[in-house]
C-alpha positions in Angstrom: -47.8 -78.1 -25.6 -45.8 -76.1 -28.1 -44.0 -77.2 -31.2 -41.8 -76.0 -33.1 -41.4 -77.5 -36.9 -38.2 -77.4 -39.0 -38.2 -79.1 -42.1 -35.7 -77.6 -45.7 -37.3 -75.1 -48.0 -36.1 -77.2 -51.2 -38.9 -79.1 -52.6 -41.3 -77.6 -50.8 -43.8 -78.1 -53.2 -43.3 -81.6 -52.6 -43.4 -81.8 -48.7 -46.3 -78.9 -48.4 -49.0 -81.9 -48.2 -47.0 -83.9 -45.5 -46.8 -80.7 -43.6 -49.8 -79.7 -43.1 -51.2 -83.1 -42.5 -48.7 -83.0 -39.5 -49.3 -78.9 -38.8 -53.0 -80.6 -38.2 -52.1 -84.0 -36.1 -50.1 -81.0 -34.0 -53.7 -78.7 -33.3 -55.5 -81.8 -33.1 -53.4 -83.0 -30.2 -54.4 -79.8 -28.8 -50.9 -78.2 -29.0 -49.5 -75.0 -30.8 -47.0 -74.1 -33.3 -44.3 -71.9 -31.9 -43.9 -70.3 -34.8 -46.2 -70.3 -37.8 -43.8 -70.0 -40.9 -45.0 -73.0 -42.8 -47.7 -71.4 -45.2 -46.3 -68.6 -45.4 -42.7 -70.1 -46.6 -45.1 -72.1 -49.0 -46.2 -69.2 -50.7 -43.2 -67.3 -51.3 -41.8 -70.8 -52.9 -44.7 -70.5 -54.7 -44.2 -67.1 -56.3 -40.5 -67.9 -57.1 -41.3 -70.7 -59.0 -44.0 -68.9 -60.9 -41.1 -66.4 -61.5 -42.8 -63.2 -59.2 -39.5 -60.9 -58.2 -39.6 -61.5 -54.1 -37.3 -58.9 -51.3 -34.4 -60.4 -50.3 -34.6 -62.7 -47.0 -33.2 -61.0 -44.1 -31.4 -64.7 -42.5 -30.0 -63.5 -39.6 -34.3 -62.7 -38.1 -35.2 -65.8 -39.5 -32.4 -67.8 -37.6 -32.9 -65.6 -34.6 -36.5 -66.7 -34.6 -36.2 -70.2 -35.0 -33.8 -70.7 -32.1 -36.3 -68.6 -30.3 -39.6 -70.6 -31.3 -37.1 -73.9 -30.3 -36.2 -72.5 -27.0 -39.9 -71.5 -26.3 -41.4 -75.0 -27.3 -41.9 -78.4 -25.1 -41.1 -80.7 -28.3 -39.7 -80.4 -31.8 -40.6 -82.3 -34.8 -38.9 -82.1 -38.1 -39.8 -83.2 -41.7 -36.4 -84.0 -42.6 -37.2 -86.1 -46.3 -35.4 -83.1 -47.8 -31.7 -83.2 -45.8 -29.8 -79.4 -44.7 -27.8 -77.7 -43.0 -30.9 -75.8 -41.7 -32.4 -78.6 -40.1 -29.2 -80.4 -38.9 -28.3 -76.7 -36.8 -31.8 -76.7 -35.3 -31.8 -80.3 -34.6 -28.5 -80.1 -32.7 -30.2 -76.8 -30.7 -32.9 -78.8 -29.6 -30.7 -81.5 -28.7 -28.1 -79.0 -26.7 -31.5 -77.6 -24.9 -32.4 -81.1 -24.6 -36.1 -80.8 -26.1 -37.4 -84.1 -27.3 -37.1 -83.9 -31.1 -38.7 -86.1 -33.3 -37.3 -86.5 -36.6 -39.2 -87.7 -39.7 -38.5 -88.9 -43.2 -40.5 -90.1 -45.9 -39.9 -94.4 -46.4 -39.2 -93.9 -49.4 -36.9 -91.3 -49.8 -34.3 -91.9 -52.2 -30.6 -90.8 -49.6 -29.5 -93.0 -46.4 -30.1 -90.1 -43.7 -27.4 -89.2 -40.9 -30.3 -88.8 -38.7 -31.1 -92.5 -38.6 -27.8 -92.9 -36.8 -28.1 -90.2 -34.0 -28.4 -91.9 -30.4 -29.7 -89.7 -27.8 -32.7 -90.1 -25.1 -34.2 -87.1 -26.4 -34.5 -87.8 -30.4 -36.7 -90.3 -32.0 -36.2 -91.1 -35.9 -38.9 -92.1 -37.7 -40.0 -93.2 -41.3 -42.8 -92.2 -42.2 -46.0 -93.6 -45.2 -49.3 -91.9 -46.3 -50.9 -94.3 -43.2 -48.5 -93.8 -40.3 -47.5 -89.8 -40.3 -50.3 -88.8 -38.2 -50.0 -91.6 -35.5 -46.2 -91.0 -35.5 -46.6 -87.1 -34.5 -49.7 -88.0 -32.3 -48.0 -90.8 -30.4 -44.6 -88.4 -29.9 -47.2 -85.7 -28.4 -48.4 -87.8 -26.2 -45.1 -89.9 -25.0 -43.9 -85.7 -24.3 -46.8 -84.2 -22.5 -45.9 -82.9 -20.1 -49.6 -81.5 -18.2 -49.6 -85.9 -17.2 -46.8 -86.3 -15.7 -45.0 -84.8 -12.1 -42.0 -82.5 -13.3 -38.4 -83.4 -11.6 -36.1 -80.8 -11.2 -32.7 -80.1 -9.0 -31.5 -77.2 -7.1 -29.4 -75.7 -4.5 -30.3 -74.7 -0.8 -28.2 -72.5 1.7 -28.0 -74.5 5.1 -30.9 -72.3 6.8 -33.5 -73.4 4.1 -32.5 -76.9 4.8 -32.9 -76.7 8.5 -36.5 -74.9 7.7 -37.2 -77.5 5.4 -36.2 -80.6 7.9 -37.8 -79.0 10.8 -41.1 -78.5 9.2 -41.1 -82.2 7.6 -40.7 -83.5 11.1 -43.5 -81.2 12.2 -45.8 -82.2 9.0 -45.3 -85.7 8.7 -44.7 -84.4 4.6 -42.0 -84.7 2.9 -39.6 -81.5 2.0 -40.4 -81.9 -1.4 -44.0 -82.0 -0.3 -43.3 -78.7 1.7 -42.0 -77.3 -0.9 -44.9 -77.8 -2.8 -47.4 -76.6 -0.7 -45.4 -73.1 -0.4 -44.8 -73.0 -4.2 -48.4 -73.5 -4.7 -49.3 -71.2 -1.7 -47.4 -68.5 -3.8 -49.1 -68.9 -6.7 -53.0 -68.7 -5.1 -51.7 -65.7 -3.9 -49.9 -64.2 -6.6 -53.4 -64.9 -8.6 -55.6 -63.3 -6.7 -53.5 -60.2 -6.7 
């Protein structure tokens, strides 16, 4: 599964040791990061606040990546203790592309969070201690994967794949969706052998 991880660059200091701990629930629940800008993030915060002279941040490649890593990953999580614009944008990207997204915050953050409020099927808000991060992540992996459970999709057929489609489930005893299958899968064994 891939995963793509938003959380605000203020404070980072602070949040560092929550992300990680979730960057590792992530690779132990044998999934990937979509895009690894965590650490490296952490460093250059780092350096500022050490007072090191840094290059400007080009924020158009760094938006254009992040709606890439969202649009590439299964799930989103974000570490939203720390509240922005940032995360609020990519939130409501995962949402349009309807990704589950799981959004957490620390119990004892100090701010009421608009995030507690949002309703949709495919965003969880959680609050989070030092004993229930990684079982929140881990249990939101597993509620998404995908690898144990059938995929459901619609499309459109012209009437000739229709009558191919009844005319062969009558001949099968399958159904057309279990035709369908076999000559999606069919393809495949081929394609891989090629």
């Amino acid at each position: 599964m891939i995963v793509h991880l938003i959380t605000s660059k203020k404070n980072l200091d602070q949040t560092i040791p929550y992300l990680r701990r979730i960057t590792t629930a992530i690779h132990n629940n044998e999934s990937t990061i979509a895009r690894d800008w965590i650490e490296p993030a952490y460093v250059r915060y780092s350096n500022e606040s050490k007072g090191v002279k840094r290059s400007p941040v080009d924020w158009k490649a760094v938006q254009k990546d992040n709606l890439e890593a969202i649009a590439k990953a299964d799930v989103v999580i974000a570490e939203a203790t720390e509240t922005g614009f940032g995360i609020g944008y990519q939130v409501a990207y995962a949402v349009q592309l309807k990704k589950p997204v799981l959004i957490l915050r620390k119990e004892d953050a100090n701010t009421d969070s608009f995030a507690s409020g949002v309703d949709n099927v495919n965003v969880r808000y959680r609050e989070y201690d030092e004993k229930t991060l990684e079982k929140l992540v881990e249990s939101f992996l597993e509620e998404n994967d995908i690898s144990t459970k059938d995929m459901r999709f619609n499309f459109f057929i012209d009437r000739p794949i229709y009558n191919y489609l009844r005319w062969s489930s009558l001949k099968t005893g399958k159904t057309k969706a279990e035709v369908l299958r076999e000559l999606v899968q069919r393809e495949i064994d081929n394609t891989t052998q090629h």
